[in-house]
C-alpha positions as CSV (number, residue, x, y, z in Angstrom):
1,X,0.0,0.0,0.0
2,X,2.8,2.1,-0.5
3,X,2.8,4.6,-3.5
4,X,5.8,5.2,-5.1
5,X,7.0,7.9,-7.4
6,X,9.9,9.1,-9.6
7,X,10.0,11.8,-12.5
8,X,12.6,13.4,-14.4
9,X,12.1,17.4,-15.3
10,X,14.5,19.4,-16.7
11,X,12.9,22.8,-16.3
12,X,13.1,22.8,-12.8
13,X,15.5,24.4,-10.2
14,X,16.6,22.5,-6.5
15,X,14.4,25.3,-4.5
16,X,11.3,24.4,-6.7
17,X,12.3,20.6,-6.5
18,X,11.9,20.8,-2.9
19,X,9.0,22.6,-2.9
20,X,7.4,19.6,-4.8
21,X,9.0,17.2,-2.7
22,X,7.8,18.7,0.6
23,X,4.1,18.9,-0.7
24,X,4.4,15.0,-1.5
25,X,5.3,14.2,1.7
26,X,3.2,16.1,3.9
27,X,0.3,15.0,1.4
28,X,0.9,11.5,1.3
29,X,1.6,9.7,4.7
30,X,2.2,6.5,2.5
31,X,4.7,8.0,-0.6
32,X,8.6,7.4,-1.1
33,X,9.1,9.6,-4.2
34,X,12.3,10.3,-6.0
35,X,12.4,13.4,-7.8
36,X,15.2,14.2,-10.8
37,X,16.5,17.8,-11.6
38,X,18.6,17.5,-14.4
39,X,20.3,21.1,-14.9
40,X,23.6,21.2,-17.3
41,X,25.8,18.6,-16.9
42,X,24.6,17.3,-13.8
43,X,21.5,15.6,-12.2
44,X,19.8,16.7,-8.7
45,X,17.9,14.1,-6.6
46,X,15.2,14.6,-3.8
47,X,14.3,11.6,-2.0
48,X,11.1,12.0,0.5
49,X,9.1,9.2,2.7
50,X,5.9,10.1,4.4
51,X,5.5,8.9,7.9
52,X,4.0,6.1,6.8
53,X,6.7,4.7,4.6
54,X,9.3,5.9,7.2
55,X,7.4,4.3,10.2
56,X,7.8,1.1,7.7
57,X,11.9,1.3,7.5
58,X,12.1,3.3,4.1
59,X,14.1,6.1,4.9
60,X,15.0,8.5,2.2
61,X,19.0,9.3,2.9
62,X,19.3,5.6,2.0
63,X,17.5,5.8,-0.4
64,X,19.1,9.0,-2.5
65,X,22.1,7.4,-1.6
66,X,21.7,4.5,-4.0
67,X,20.2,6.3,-6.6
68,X,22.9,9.0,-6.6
69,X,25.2,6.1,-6.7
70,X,23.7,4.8,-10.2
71,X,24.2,8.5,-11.5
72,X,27.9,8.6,-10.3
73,X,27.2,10.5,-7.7
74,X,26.1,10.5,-3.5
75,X,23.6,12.0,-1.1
76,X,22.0,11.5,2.2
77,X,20.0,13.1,4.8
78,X,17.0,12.6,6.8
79,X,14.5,9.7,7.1
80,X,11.9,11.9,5.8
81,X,13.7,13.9,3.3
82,X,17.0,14.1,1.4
83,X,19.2,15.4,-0.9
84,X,21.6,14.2,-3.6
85,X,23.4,14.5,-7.3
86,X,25.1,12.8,-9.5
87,X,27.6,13.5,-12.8
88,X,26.4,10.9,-15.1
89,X,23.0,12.9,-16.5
90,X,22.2,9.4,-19.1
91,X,21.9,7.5,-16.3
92,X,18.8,9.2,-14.2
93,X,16.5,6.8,-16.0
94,X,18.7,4.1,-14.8
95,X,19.3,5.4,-11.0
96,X,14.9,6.1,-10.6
97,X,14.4,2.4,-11.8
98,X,16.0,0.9,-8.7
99,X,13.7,3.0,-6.5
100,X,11.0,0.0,-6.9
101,X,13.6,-2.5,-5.9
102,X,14.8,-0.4,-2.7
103,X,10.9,-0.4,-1.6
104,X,10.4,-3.9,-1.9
105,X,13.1,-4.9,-0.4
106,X,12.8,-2.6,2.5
107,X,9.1,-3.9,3.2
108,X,10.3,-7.8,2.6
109,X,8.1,-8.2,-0.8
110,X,11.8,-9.2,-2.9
């Protein structure tokens, strides 16, 4: 019953970014979303669990952690929200396809 989210934009700055990724999470008590800002040459991630996925074990610093990772890149932060970027800008598509994976794993479903 969790919902899970990841997008891409490229016409978006970090402030905005966050700005999305706040309203998602004080919205949804059940989300983990993993927002994409690609700007230039590199790509920013916002990771954000409600209090519902958090209260399950999904915490986002571990979770923009191994997306950044995918991107060539690393992050961190709270359970409930956290930042991190990457250099590799082809492989977003690739580092938000994991993000099913890390949820399913975390909630014992893999």
């Amino acid at each position: 019953d969790m919902k899970v989210l990841t997008t891409s934009r490229s016409d978006i700055d970090i402030a905005d970014l966050r700005k999305l990724g706040d309203f998602l999470r004080d919205r949804e008590p059940n989300i983990v979303g993993v927002l994409a800002a690609i700007n230039g040459n590199k790509v920013s991630f916002l990771a954000v669990c409600g209090q519902e996925a958090v209260g399950r074990g999904i915490k986002a610093g571990e979770l923009v952690k191994a997306v950044s990772a995918v991107a060539g890149g690393k992050g961190g932060g709270k359970p409930e929200s956290a930042m991190g970027g990457g250099t590799d800008i082809l492989k977003t598509d690739d580092a938000l396809a994991i993000v099913d994976d890390f949820v399913a794993n975390k909630l014992g479903l893999a």
